[in-house]
C-alpha positions in Angstrom: -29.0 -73.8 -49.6 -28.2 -72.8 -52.8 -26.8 -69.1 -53.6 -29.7 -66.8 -55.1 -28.2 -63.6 -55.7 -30.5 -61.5 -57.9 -32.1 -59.1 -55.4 -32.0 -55.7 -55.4 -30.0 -55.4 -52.6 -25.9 -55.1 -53.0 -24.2 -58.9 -53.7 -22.0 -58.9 -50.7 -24.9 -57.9 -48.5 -26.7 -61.2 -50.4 -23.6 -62.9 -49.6 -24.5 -62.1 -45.8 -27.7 -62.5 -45.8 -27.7 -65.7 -47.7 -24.8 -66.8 -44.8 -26.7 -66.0 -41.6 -29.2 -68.1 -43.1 -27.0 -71.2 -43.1 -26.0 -70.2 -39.4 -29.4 -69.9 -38.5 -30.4 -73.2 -40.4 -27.6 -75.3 -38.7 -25.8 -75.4 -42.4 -22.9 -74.1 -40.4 -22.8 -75.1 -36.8 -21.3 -73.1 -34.2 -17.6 -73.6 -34.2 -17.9 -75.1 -37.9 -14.6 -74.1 -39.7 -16.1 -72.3 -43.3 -15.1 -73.3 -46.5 -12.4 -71.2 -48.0 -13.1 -67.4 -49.8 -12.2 -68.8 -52.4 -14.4 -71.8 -52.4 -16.8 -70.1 -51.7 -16.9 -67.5 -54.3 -16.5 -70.2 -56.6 -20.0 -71.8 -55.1 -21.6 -68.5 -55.0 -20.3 -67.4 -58.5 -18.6 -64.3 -57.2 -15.5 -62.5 -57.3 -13.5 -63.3 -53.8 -13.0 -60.0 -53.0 -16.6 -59.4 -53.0 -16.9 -62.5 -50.8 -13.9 -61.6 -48.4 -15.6 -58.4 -47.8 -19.2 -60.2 -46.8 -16.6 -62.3 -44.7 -15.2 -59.4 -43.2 -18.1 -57.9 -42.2 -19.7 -61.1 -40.4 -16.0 -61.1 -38.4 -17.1 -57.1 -37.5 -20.1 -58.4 -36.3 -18.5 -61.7 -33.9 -20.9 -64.4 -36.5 -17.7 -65.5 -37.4 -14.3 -65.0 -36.6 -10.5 -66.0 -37.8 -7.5 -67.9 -36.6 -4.6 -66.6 -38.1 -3.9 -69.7 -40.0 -6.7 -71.9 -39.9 -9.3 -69.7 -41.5 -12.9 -68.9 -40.4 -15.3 -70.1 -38.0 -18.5 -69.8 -37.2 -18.9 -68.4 -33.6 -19.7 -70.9 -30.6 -21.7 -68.7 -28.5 -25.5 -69.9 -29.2 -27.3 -67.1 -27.5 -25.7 -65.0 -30.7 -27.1 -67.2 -32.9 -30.7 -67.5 -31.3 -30.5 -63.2 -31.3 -29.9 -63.2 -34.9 -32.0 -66.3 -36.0 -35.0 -63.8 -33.7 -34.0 -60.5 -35.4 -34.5 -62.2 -39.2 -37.8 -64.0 -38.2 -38.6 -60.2 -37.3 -37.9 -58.4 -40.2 -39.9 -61.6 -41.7 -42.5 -60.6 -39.4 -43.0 -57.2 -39.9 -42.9 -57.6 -43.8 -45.6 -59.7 -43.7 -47.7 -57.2 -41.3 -46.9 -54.3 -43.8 -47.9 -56.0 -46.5 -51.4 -57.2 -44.7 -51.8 -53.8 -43.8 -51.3 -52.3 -47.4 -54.1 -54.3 -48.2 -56.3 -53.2 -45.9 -56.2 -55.7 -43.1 -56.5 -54.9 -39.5 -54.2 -56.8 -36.5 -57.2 -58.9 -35.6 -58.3 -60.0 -39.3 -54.2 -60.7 -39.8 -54.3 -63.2 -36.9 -57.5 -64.8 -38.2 -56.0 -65.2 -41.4 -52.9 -66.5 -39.4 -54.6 -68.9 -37.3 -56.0 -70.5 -40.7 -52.8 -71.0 -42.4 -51.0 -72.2 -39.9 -50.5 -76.5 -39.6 -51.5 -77.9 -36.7 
């Protein structure tokens, strides 16, 4: 997926948010080994240390972790992945509702609205 980092939001919480994404989308599988900081600050167009400390707080967070030589993988444990691929589709989720709701709609009008939109 390629790096869009032009929201309003700080560039090494893009740099997160853009790399759960690829967890989430099987990008990266579990256990994948990640492409160097430095690689990937180059792909991103970043500065490493901004990319490091995206990095870093992924490790805080267990998505990814180091081996002291070897560099960074992606986690293996799947229900961690299926939590955070549920808490994104949430915020998703309740973005959409707020906005529905701004204009007017009510829950059941939502779903209707929903229900019409969605393939079959």
């Amino acid at each position: 997926m390629p790096w869009d980092l032009n929201s309003g939001n700080p560039v090494f919480v893009q740099i997160i948010e853009h790399l759960q994404d690829d967890i989430v989308l099987g990008i990266y599988k579990p256990g994948d080994k990640l492409p160097s900081v430095r690689d990937l600050a180059t792909d991103a167009g970043v500065n490493p240390n901004t990319m490091q400390r995206a990095l870093s707080t992924l490790e805080s967070t267990g998505l990814v972790h180091s081996e002291r030589t070897s560099g960074r993988f992606i986690t293996e444990d799947n229900e961690m992945i299926i939590e955070l691929k549920k808490s994104l589709v949430k915020v998703q989720v309740e973005q959409f509702i707020n906005g529905m709701e701004k204009y007017g709609f009510t829950g059941n009008e939502i779903l209707e609205l929903v229900k019409q939109y969605v393939k079959k």
